[in-house]
PDB file of N, CA, C and O in Angstrom:
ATOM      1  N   UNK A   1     140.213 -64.068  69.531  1.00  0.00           N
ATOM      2  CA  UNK A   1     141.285 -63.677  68.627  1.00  0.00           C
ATOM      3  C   UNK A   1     142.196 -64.890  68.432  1.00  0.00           C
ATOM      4  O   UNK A   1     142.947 -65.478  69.210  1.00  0.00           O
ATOM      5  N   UNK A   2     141.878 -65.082  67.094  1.00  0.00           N
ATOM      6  CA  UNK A   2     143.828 -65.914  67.186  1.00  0.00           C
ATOM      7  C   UNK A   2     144.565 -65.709  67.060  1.00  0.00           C
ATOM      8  O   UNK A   2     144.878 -64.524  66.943  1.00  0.00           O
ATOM      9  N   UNK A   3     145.787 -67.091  66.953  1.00  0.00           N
ATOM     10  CA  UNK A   3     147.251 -66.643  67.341  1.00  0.00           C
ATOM     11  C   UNK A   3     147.589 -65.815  66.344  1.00  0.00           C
ATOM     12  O   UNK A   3     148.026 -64.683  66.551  1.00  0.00           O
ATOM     13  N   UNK A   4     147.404 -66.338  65.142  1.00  0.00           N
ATOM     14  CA  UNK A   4     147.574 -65.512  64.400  1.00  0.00           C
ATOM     15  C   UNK A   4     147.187 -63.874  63.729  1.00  0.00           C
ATOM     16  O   UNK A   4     147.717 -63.210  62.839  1.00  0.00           O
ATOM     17  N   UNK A   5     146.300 -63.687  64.412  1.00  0.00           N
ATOM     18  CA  UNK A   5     145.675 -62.305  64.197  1.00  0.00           C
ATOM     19  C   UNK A   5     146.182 -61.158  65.366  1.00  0.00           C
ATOM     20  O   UNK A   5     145.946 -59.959  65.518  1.00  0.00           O
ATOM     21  N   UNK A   6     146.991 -62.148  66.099  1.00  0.00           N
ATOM     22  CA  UNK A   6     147.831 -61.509  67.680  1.00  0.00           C
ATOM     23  C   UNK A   6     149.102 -61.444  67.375  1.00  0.00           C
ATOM     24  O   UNK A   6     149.771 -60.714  68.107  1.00  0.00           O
ATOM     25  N   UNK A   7     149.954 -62.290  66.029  1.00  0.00           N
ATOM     26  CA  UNK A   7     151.014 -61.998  65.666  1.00  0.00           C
ATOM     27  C   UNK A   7     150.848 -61.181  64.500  1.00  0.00           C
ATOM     28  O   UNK A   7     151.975 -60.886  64.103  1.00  0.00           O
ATOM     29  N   UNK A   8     150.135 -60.776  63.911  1.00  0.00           N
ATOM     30  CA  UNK A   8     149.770 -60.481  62.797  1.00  0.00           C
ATOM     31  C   UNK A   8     149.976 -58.349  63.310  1.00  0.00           C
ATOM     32  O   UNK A   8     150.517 -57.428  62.697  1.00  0.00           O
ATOM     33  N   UNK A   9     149.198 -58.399  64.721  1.00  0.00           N
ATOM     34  CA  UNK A   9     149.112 -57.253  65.499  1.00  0.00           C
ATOM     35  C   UNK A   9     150.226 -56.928  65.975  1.00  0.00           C
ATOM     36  O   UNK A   9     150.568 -55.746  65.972  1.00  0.00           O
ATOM     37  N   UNK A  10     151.059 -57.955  66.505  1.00  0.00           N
ATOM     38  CA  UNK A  10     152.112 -57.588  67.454  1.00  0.00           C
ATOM     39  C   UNK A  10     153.303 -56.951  66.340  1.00  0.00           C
ATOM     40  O   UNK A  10     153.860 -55.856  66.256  1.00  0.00           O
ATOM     41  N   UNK A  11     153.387 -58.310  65.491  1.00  0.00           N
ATOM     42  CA  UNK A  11     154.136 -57.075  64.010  1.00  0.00           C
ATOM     43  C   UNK A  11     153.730 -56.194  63.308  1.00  0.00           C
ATOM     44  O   UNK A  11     154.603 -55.902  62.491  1.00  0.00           O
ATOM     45  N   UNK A  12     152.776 -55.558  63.185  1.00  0.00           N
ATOM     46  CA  UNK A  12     152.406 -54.162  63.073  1.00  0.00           C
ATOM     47  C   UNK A  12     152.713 -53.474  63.433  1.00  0.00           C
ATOM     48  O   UNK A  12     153.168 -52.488  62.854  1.00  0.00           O
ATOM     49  N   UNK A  13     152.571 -53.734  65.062  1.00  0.00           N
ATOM     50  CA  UNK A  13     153.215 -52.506  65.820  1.00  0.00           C
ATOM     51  C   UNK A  13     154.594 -52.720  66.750  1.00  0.00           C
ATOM     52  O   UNK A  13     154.855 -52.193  67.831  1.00  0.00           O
ATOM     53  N   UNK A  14     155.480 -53.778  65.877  1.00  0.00           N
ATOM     54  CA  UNK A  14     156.982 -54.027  66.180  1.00  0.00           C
ATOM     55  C   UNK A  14     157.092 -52.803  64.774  1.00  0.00           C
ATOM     56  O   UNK A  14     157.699 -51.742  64.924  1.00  0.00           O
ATOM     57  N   UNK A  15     156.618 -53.062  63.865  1.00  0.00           N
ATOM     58  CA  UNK A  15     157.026 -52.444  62.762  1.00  0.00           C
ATOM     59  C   UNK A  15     157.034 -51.012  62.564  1.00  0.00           C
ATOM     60  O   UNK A  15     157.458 -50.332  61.630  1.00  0.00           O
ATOM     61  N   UNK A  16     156.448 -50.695  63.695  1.00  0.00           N
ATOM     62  CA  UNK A  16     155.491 -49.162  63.573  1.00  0.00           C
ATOM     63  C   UNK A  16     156.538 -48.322  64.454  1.00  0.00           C
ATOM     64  O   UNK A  16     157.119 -47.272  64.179  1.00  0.00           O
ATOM     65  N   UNK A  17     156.606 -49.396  65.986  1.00  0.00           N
ATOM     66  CA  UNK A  17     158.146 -48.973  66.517  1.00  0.00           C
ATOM     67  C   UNK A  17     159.431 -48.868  65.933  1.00  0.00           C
ATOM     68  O   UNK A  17     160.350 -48.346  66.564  1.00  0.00           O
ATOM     69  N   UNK A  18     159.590 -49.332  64.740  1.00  0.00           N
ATOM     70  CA  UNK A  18     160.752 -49.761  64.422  1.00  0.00           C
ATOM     71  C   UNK A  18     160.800 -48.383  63.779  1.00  0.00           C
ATOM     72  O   UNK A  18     161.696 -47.596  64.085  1.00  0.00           O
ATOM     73  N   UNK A  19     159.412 -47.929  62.480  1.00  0.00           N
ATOM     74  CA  UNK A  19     159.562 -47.117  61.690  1.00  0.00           C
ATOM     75  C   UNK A  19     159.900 -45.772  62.564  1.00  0.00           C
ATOM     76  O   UNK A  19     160.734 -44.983  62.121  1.00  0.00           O
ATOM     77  N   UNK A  20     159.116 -45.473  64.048  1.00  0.00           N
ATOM     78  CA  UNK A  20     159.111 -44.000  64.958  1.00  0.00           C
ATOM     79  C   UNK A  20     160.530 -44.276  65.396  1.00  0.00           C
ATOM     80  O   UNK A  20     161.063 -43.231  65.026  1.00  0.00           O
ATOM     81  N   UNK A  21     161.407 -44.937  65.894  1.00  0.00           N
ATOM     82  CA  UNK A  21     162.380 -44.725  66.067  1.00  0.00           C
ATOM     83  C   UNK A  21     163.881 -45.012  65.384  1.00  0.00           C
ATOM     84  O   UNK A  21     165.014 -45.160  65.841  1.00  0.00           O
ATOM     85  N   UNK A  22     163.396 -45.011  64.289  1.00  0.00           N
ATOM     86  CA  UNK A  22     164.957 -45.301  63.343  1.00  0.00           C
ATOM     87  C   UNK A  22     165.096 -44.055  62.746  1.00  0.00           C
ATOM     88  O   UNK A  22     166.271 -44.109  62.382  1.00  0.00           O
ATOM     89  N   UNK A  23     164.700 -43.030  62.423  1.00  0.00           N
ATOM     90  CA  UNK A  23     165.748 -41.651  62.404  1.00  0.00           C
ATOM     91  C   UNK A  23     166.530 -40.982  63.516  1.00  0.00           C
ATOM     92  O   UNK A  23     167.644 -40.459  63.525  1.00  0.00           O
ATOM     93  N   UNK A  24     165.407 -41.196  64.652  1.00  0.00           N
ATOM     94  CA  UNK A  24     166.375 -40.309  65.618  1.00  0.00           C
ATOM     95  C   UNK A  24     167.561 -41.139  65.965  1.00  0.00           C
ATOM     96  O   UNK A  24     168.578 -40.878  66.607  1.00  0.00           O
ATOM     97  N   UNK A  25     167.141 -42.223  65.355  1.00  0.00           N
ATOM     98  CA  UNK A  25     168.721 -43.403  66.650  1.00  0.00           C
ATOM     99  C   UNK A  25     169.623 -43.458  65.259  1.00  0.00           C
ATOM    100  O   UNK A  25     170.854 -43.468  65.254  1.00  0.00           O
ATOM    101  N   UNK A  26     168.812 -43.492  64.129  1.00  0.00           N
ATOM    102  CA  UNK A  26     170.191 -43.197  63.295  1.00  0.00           C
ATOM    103  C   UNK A  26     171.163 -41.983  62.756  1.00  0.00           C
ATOM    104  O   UNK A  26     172.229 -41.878  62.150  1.00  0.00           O
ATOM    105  N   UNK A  27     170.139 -41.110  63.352  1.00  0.00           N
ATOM    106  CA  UNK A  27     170.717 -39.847  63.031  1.00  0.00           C
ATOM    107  C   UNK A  27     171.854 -39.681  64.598  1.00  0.00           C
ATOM    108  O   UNK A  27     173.010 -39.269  64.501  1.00  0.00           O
ATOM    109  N   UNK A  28     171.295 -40.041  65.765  1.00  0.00           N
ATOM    110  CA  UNK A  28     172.243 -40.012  66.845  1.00  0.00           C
ATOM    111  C   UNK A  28     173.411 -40.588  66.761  1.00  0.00           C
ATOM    112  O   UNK A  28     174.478 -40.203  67.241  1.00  0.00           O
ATOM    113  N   UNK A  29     173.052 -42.090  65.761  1.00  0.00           N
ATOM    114  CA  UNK A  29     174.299 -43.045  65.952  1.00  0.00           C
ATOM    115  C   UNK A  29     175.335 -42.165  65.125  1.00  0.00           C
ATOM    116  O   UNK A  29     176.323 -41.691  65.687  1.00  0.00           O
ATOM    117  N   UNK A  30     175.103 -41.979  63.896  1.00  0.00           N
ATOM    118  CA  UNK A  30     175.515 -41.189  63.062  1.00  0.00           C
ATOM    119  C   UNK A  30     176.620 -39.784  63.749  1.00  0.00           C
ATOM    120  O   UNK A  30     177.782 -39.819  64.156  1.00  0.00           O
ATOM    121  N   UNK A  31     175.913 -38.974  63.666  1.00  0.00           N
ATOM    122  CA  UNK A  31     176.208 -38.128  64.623  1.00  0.00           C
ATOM    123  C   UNK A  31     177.699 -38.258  66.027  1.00  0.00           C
ATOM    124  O   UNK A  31     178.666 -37.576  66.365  1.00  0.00           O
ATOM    125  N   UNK A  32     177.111 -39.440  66.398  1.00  0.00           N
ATOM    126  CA  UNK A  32     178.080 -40.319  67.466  1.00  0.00           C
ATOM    127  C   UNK A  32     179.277 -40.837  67.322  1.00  0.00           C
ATOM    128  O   UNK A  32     180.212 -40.907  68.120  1.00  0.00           O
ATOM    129  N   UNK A  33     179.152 -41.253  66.057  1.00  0.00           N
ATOM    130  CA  UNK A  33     180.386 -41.911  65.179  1.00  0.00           C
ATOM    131  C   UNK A  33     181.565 -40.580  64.473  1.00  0.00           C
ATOM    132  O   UNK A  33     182.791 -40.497  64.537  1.00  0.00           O
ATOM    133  N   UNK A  34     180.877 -39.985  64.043  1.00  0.00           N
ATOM    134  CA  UNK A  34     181.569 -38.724  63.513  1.00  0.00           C
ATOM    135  C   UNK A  34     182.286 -38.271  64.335  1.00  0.00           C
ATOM    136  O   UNK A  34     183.506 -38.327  64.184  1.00  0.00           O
ATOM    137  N   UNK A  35     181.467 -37.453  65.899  1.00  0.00           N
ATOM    138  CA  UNK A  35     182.023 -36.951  66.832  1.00  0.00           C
ATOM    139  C   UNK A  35     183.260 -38.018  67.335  1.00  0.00           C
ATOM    140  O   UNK A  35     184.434 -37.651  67.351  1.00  0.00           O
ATOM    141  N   UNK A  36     182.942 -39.044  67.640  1.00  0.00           N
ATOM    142  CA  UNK A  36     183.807 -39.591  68.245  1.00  0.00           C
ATOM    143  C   UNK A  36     185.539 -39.951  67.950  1.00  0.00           C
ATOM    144  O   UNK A  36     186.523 -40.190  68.651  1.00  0.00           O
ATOM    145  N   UNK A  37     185.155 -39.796  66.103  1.00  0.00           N
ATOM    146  CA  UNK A  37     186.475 -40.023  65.270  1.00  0.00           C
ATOM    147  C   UNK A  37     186.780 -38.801  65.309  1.00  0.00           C
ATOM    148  O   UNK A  37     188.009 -38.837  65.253  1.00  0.00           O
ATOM    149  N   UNK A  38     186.406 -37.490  65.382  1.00  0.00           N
ATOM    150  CA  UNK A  38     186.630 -35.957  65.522  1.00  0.00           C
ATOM    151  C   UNK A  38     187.544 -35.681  66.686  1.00  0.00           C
ATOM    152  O   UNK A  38     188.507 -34.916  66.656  1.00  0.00           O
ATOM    153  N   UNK A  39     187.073 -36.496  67.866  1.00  0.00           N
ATOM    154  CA  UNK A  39     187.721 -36.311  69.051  1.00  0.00           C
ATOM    155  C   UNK A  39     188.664 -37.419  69.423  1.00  0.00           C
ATOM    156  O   UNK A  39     189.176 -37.337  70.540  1.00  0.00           O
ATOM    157  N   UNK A  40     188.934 -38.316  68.758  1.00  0.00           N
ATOM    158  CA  UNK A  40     190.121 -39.254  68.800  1.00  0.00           C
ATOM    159  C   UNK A  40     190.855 -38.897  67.836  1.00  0.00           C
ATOM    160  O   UNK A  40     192.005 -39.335  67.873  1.00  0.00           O
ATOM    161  N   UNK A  41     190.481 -38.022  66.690  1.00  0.00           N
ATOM    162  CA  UNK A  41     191.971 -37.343  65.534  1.00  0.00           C
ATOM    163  C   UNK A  41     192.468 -36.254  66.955  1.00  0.00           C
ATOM    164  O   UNK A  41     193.577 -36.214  67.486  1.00  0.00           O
ATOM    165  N   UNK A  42     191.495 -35.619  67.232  1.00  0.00           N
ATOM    166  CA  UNK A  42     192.323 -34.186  68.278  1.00  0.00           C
ATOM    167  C   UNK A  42     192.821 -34.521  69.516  1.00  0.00           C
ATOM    168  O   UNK A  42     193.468 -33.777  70.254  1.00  0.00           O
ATOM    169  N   UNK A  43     192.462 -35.796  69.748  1.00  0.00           N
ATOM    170  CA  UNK A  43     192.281 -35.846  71.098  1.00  0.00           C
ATOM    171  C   UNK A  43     192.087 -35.012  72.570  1.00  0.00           C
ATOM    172  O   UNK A  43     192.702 -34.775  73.610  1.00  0.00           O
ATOM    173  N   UNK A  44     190.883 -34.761  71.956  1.00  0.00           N
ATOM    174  CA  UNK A  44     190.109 -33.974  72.702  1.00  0.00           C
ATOM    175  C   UNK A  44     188.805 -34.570  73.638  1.00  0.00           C
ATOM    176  O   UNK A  44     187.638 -34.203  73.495  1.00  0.00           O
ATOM    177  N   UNK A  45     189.298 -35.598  74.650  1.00  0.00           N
ATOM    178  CA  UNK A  45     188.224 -36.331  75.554  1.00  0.00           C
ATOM    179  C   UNK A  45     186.864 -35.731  76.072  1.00  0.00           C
ATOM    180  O   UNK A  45     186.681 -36.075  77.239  1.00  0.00           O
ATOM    181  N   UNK A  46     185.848 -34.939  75.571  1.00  0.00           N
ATOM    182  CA  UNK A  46     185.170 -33.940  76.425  1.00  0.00           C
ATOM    183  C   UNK A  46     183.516 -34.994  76.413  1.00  0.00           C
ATOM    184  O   UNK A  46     182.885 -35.309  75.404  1.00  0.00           O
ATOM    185  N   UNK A  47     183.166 -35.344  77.875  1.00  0.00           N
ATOM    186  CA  UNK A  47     181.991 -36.261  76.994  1.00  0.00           C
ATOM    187  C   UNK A  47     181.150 -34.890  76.447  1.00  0.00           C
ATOM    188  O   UNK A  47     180.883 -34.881  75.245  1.00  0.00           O
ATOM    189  N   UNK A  48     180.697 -33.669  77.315  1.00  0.00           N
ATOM    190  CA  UNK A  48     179.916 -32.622  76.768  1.00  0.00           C
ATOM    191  C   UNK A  48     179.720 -32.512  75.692  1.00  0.00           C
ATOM    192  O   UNK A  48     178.539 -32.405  75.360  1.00  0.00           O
ATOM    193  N   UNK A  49     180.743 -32.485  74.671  1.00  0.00           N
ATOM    194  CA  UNK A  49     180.673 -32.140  73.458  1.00  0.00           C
ATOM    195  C   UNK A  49     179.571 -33.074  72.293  1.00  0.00           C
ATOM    196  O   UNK A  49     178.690 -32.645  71.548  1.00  0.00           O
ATOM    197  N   UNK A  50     180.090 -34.557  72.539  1.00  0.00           N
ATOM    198  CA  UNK A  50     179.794 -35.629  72.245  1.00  0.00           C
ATOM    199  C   UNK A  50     177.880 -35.227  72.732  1.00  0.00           C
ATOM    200  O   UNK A  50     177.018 -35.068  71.867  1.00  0.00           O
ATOM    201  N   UNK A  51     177.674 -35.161  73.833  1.00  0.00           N
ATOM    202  CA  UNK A  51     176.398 -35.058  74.423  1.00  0.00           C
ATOM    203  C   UNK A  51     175.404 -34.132  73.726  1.00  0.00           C
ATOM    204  O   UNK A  51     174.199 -34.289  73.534  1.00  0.00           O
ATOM    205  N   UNK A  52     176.175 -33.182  73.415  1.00  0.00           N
ATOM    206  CA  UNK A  52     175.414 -31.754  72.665  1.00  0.00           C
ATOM    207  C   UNK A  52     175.235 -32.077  71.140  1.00  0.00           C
ATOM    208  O   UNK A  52     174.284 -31.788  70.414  1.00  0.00           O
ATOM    209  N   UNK A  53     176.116 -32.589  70.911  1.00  0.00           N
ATOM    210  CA  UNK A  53     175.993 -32.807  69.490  1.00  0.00           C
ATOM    211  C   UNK A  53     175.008 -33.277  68.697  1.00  0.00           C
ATOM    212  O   UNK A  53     174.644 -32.824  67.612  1.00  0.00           O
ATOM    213  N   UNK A  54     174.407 -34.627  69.559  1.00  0.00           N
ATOM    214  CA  UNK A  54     173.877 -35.521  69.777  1.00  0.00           C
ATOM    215  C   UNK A  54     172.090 -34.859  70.356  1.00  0.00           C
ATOM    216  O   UNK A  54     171.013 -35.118  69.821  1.00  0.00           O
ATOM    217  N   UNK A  55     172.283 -34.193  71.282  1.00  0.00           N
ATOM    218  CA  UNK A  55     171.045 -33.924  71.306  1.00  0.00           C
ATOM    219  C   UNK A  55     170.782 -32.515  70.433  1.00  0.00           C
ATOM    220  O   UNK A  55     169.744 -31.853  70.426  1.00  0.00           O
ATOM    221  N   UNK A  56     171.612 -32.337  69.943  1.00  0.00           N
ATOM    222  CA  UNK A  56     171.463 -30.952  68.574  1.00  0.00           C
ATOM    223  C   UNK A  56     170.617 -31.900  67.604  1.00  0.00           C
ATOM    224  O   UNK A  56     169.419 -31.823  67.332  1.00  0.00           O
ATOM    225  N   UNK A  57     171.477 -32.723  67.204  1.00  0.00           N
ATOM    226  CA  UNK A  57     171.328 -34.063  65.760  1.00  0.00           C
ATOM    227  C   UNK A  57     169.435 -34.447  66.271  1.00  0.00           C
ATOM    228  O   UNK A  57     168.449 -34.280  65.553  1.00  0.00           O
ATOM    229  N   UNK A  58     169.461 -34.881  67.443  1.00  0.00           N
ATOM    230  CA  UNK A  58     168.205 -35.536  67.955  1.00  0.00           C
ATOM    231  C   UNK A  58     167.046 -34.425  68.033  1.00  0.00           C
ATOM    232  O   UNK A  58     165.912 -34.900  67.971  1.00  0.00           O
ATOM    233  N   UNK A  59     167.116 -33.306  68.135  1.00  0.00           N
ATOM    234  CA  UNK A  59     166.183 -32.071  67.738  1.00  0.00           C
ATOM    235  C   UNK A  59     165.770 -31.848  66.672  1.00  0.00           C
ATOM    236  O   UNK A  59     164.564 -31.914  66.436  1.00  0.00           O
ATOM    237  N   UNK A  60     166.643 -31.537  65.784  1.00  0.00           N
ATOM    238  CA  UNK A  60     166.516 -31.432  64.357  1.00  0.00           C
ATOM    239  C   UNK A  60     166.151 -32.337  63.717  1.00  0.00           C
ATOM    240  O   UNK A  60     165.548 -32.067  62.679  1.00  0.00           O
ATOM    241  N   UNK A  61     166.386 -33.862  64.103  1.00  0.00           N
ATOM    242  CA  UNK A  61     165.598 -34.931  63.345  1.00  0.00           C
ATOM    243  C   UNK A  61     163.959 -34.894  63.655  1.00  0.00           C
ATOM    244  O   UNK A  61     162.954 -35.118  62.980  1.00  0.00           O
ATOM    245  N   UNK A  62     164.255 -34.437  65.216  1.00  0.00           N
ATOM    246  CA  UNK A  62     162.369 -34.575  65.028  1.00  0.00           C
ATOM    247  C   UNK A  62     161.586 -33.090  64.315  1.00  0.00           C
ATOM    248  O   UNK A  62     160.466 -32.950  63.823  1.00  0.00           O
ATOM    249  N   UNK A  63     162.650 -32.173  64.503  1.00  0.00           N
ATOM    250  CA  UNK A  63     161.673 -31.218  64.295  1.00  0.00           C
ATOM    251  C   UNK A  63     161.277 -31.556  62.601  1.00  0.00           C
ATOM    252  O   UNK A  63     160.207 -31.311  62.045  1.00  0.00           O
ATOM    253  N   UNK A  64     162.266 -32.068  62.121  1.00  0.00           N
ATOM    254  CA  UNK A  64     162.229 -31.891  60.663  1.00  0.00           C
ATOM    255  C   UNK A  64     161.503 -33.380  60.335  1.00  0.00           C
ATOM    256  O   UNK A  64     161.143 -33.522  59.166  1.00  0.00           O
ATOM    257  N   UNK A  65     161.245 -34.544  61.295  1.00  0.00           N
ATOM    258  CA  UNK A  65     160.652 -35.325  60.679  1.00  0.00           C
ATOM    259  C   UNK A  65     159.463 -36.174  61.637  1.00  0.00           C
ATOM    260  O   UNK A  65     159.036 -37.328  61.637  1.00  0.00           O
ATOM    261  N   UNK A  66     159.151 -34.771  62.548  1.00  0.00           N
ATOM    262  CA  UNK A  66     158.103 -34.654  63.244  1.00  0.00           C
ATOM    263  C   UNK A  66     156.956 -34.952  62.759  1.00  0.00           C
ATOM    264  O   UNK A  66     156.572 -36.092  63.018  1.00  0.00           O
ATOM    265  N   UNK A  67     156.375 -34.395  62.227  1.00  0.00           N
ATOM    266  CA  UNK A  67     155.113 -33.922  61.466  1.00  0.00           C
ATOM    267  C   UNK A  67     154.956 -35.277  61.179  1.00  0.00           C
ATOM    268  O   UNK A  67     154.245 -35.836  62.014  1.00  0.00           O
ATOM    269  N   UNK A  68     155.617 -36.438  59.758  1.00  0.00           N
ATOM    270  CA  UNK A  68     155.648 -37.371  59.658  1.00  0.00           C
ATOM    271  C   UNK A  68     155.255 -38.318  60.295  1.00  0.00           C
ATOM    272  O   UNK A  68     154.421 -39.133  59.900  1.00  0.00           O
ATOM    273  N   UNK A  69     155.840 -38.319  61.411  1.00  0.00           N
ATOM    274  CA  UNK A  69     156.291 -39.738  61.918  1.00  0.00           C
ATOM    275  C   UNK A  69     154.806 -39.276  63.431  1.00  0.00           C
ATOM    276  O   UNK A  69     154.727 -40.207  64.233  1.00  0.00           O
ATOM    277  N   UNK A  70     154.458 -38.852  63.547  1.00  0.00           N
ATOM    278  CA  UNK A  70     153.526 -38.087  64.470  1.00  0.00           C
ATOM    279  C   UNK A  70     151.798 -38.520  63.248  1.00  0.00           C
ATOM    280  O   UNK A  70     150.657 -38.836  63.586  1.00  0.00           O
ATOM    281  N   UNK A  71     152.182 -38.395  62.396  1.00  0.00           N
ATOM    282  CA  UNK A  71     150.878 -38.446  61.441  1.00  0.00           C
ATOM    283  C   UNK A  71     150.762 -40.198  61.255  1.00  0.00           C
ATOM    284  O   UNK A  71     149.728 -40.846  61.416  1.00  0.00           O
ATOM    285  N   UNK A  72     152.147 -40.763  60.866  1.00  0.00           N
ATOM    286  CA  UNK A  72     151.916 -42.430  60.957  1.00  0.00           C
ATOM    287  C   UNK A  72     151.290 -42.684  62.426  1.00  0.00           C
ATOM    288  O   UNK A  72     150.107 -42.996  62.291  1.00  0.00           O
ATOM    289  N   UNK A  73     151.621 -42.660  63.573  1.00  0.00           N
ATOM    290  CA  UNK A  73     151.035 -42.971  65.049  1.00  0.00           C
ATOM    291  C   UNK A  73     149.713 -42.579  64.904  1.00  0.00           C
ATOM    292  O   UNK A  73     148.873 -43.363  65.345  1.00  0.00           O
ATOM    293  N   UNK A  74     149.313 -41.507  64.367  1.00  0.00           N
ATOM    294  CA  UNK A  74     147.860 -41.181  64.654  1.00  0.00           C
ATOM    295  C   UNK A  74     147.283 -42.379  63.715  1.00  0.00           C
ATOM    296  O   UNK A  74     146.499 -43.278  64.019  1.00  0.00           O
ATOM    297  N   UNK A  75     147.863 -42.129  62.590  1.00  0.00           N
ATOM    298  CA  UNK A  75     146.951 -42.953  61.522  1.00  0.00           C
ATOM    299  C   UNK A  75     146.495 -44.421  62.133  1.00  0.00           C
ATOM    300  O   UNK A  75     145.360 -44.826  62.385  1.00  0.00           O
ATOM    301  N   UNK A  76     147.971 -45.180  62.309  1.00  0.00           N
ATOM    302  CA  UNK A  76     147.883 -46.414  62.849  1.00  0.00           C
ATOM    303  C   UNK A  76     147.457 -46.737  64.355  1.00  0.00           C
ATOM    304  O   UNK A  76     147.367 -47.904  64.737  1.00  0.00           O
ATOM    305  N   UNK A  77     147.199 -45.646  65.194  1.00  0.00           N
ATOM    306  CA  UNK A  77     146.344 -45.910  66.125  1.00  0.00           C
ATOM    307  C   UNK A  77     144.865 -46.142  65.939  1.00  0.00           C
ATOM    308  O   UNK A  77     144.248 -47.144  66.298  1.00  0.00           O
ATOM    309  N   UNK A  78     144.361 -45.034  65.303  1.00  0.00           N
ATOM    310  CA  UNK A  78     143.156 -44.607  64.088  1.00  0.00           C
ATOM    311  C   UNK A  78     142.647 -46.236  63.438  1.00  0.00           C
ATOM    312  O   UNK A  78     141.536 -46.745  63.290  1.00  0.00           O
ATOM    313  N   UNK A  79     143.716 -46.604  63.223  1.00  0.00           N
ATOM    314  CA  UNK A  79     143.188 -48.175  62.395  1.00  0.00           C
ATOM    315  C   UNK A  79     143.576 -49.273  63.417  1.00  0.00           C
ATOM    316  O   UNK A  79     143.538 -50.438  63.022  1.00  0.00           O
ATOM    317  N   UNK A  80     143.973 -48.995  64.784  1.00  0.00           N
ATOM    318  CA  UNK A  80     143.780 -50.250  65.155  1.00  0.00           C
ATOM    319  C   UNK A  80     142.422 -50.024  66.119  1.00  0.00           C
ATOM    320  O   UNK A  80     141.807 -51.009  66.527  1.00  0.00           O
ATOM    321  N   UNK A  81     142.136 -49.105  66.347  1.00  0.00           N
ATOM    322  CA  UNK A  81     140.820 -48.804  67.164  1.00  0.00           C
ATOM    323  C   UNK A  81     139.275 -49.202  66.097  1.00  0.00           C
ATOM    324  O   UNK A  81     138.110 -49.504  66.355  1.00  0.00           O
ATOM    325  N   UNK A  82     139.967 -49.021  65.013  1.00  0.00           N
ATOM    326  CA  UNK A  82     138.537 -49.249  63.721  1.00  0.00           C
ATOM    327  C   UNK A  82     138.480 -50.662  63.872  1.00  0.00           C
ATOM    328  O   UNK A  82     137.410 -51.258  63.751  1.00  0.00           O
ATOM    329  N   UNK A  83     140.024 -51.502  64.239  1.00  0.00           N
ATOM    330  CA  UNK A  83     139.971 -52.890  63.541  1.00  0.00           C
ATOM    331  C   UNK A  83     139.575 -53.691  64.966  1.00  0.00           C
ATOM    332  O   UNK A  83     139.537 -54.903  64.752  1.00  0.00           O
ATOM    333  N   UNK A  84     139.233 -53.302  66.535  1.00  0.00           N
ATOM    334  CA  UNK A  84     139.193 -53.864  67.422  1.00  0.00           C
ATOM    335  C   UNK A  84     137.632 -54.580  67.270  1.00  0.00           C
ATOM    336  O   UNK A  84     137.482 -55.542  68.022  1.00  0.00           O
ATOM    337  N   UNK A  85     136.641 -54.296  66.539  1.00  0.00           N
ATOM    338  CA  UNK A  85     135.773 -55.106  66.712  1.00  0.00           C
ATOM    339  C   UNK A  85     136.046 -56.475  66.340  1.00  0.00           C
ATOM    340  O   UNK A  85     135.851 -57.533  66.940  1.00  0.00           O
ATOM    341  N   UNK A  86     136.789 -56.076  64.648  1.00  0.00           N
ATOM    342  CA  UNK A  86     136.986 -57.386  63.452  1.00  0.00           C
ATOM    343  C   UNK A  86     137.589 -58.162  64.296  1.00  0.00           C
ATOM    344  O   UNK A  86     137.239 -59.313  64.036  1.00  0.00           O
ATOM    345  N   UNK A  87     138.517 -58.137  65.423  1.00  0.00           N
ATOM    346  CA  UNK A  87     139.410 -58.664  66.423  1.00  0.00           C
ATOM    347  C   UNK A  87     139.243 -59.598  67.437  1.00  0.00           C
ATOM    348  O   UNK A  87     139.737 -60.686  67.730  1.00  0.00           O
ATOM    349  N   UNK A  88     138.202 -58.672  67.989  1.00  0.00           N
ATOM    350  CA  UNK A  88     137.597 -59.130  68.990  1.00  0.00           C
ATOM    351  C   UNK A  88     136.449 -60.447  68.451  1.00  0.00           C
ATOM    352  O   UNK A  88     136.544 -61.511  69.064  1.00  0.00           O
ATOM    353  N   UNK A  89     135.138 -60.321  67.046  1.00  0.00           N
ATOM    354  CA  UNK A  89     134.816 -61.062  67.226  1.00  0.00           C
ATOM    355  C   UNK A  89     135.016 -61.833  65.400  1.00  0.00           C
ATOM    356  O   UNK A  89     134.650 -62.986  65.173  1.00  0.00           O
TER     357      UNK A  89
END
């Protein structure tokens, strides 16, 4: 394999990570930011609240963008197992 067909791989699947985890962390951050200006207008310090919110936000992103992001992993596992021969020789 060369270098290049090893960076070529490694950003694929920087990219692939990037794509499976940028709803839930933006929907958390999101989520995080809101709460946090919510509870510095009331001042209302509770971390619980903040915590729940957050893993409410982080449920609902996957349930709702589950299916998706579950079908890219298969796919792109699917094609790097097809592409390990071209790879290898």
């Amino acid at each position: 394999m060369s270098p290049e067909t090893a960076l070529t791989e490694i950003g694929r699947g920087l990219q692939m990570a990037l794509l499976l985890g940028a709803p839930p962390l933006l929907a958390v951050l999101v989520i995080g930011v809101v709460v946090g200006i919510l509870q510095a207008a009331t001042q209302i310090n509770e971390q619980t609240i903040a915590f729940v919110a957050k893993a409410i936000a982080l449920v609902a992103v996957l349930a709702v963008t589950g299916h998706f992001l579950l079908g890219r992993l298969v796919s792109f596992t699917t094609d790097l197992f097809q592409r390990i021969p071209h790879l290898i020789g």
